[in-house]
N, C-alpha and C positions, 0 to 999 in steps of 0.2 A: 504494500500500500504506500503510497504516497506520504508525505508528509502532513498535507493538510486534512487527508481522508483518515488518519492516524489520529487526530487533535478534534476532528468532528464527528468522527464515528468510535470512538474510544467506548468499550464495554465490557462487562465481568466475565471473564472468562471461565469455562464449565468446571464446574468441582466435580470430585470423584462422585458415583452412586453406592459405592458402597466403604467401607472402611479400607487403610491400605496395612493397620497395623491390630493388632489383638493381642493384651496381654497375654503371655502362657501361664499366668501362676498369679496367686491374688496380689493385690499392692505394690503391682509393677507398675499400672496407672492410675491416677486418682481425675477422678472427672469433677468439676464442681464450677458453680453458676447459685447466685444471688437471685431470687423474683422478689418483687418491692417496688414501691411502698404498697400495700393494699390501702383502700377507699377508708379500709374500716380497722382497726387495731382488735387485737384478740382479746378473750379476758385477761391477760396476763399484759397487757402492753404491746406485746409488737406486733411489727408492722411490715417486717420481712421476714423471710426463708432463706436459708444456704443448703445446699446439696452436696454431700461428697459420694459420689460413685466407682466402685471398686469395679475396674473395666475387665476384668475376667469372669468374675462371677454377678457382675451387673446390680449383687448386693447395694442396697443405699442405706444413707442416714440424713435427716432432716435434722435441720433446729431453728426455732426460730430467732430472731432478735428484734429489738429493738430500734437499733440504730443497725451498720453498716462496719462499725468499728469494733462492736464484738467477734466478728469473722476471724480474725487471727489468734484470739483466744480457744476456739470454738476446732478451729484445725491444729491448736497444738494439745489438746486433750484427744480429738478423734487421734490422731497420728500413736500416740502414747497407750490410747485403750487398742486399736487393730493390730498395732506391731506385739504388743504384750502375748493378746490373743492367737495370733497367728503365729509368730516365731519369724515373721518373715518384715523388709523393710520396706517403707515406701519407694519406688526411685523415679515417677516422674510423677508431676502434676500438670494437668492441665487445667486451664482458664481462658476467662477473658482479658480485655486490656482494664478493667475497672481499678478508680484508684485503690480500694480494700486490699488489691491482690498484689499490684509493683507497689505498694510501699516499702522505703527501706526496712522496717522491722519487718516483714514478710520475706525480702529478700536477702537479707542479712542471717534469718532462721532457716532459709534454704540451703543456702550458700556452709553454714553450720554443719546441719547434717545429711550433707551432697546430695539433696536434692533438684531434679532437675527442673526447671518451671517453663515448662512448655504454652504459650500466648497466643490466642486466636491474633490472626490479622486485623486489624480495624474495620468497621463497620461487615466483618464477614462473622456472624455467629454458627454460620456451618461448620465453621472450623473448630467449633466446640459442642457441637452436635449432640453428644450424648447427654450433656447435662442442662442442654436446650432445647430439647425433647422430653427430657424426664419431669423437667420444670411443667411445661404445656401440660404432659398426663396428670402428674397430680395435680394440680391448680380443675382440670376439666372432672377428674373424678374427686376432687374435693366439692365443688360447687355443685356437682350431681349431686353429690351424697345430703347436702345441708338443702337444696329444692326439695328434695325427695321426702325427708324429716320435719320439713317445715321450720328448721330453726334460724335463728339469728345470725347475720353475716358474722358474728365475733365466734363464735367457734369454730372459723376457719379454721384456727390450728389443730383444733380436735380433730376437725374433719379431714386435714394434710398429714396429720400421725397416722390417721387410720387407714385411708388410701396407701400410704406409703409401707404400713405394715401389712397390708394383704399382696399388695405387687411383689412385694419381696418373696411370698410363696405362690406366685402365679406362674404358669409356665412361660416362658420369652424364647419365640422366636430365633433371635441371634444364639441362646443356649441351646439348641436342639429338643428343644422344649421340656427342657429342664425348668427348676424353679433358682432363681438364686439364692435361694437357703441351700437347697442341697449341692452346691456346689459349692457354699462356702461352710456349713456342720457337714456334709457329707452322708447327707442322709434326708429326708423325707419329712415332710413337716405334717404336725399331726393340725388338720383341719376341724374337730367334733367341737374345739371352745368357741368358733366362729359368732356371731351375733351378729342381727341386720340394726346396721346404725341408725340412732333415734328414736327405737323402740322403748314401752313404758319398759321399768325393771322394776323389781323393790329388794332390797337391799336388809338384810335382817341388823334387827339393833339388837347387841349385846345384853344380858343381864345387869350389869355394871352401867349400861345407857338407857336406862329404865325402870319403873315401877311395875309393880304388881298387873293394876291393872291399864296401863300404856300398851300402845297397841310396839307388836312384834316386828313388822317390817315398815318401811319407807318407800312411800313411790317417788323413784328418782327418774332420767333420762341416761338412758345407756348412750357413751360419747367416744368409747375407746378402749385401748389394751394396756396397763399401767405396765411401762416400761423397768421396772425393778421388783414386781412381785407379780407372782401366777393368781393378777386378779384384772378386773373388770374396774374401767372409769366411767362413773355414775356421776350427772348432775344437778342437784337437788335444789328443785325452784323455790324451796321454801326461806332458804339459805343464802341462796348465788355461790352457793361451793360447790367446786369438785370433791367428790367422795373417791377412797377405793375401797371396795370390797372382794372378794373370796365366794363369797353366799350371795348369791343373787337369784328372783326368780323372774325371766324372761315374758314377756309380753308379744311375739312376736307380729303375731297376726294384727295386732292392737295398732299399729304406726299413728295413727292419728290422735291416740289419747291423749297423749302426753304433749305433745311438741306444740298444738296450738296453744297452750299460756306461755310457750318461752319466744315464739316468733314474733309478736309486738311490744318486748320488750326488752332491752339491753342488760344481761345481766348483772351482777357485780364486779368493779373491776377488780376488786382483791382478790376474785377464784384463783383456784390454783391453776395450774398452766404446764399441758406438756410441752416440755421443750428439748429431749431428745426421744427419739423414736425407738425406742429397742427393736429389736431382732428374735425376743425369747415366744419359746410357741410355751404358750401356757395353755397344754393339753389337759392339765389336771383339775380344770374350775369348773364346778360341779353346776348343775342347772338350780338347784335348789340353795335355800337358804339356811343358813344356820350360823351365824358369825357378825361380829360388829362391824359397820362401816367406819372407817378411820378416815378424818378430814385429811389430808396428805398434802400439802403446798410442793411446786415442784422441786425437783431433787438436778442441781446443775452438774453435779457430778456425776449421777447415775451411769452405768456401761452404756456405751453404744452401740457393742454389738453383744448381745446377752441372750446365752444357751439356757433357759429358764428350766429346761429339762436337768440339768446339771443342779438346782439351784439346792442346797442342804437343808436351806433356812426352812423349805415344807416338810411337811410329814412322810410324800413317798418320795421314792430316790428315783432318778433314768426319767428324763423324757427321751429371702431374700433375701 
């Protein structure tokens, strides 16, 4: 071409259709992308997502924040819980050019511990594809989930834990339709604790949380899978708290009971707030009720990635 026809017809040249690289082994690539600000801030505050994506077994982890500046905190606990767990070490990351991710404390903690930091091109987000994709599916089966329940936009984040803990044991395509749980425990994920999101629940109340003749359970809103114990996130209109319980009894068929008093009205912002997403299949939470609900505010430390089936603190042993 000419020179002028070079300056006047200038345009983006075709990206690949499919990937040109696949990690062989977990934590060889880490995919991760920011969505934010949402319209609406959650009960707990924030107002964005981070994604970090293990590009072998397509495993994720959400969290939410606040601001944009918790990101670097946020990826030096995930790096610390997946290498512990795994045995193995991160060695590239991929992003975009956002300032959270070239800051020099970001690049100075790479640089540390020989980390590579792999950079989408400017204004090309394909070049970050997986966690700009992952972003769109939860975000689309978040807002499904919250129409569908009738509840208030501020449980977004309930509703992006949730999503994001059921894809994780969904079969993917690029796995050979595998799930990314069993590619990254190596085994099979027990599906029987599942729950349809928004449905009434009631939650038993302990002897200790009650008198004689006090009534025995709580109708709550089932919201979730509490990311550090083999139980159910309940949330109770009476309150504006997140509960967890152990003892719940299920409403299934019911979806409509419950969720029309919390749709016209913004809960409390002091409920508790998940804000990491475990990984633990809590196969072991019985449909029925017998156990107290404990108020639970979130836990920042909680595991990231958590084999619930392993976990001592229940009673039986063995169980994305």
């Amino acid at each position: 071409h000419c020179e002028a026809c070079a300056i006047a017809k200038s345009h983006k040249t075709t990206l690949p259709s499919a990937a040109t690289f696949r990690a062989s082994r977990t934590l060889e690539l880490i995919h991760s992308d920011i969505c934010g600000p949402m319209q609406t801030a959650t009960i707990g505050g924030a107002r964005y997502m981070v994604t970090f994506i293990d590009d072998h077994s397509r495993l994720a982890v959400v969290k939410l924040l606040k601001n944009k500046h918790e990101v670097m905190q946020h990826f030096v606990d995930f790096k610390a819980q997946v290498e512990n767990a795994t045995g193995n070490r991160i060695i590239m990351f991929r992003s975009d050019n956002g300032g959270e991710y070239c800051s020099h404390q970001f690049e100075d903690y790479f640089a540390k511990h020989g980390i590579i930091h792999q950079l989408s091109t400017p204004y090309t987000p394909a070049q970050n594809g997986v966690a700009e994709r992952f972003n769109r599916t939860i975000i689309e089966s978040a807002r499904t989930l919250l129409h569908d329940a009738k509840l208030h936009n501020s449980f977004w984040g309930e509703a992006v834990a949730t999503a994001v803990y059921l894809k994780n044991r969904t079969p993917h395509r690029a796995l050979q339709q595998q799930s990314p749980y069993f590619l990254w425990f190596g085994r099979q994920p027990d599906l029987r604790h599942l729950r349809v999101f928004g449905c009434p629940a009631f939650a038993h109340i302990n002897d200790v949380g009650r008198q004689k003749l006090d009534p025995k359970g709580k109708k709550c809103i089932f919201v979730g899978y509490s990311a550090t114990q083999k139980a159910y996130r309940l949330y109770d209109p009476t309150t504006g708290k997140i509960i967890v319980s152990r003892d719940v009894t299920f409403r299934e068929h019911r979806l409509s009971d419950t969720n029309m008093q919390v749709s016209s009205a913004k809960p409390s912002s002091d409920t508790a707030e998940l804000h990491i997403v475990s990984n633990s299949n809590s196969c072991n939470m019985p449909t029925a009720a017998t156990d107290e609900s404990i108020i639970k505010h979130a836990n920042r430390h909680a595991p990231f990635i958590n084999d619930a089936e392993n976990n001592s603190s229940d009673s039986d042993t063995k169980e994305e």
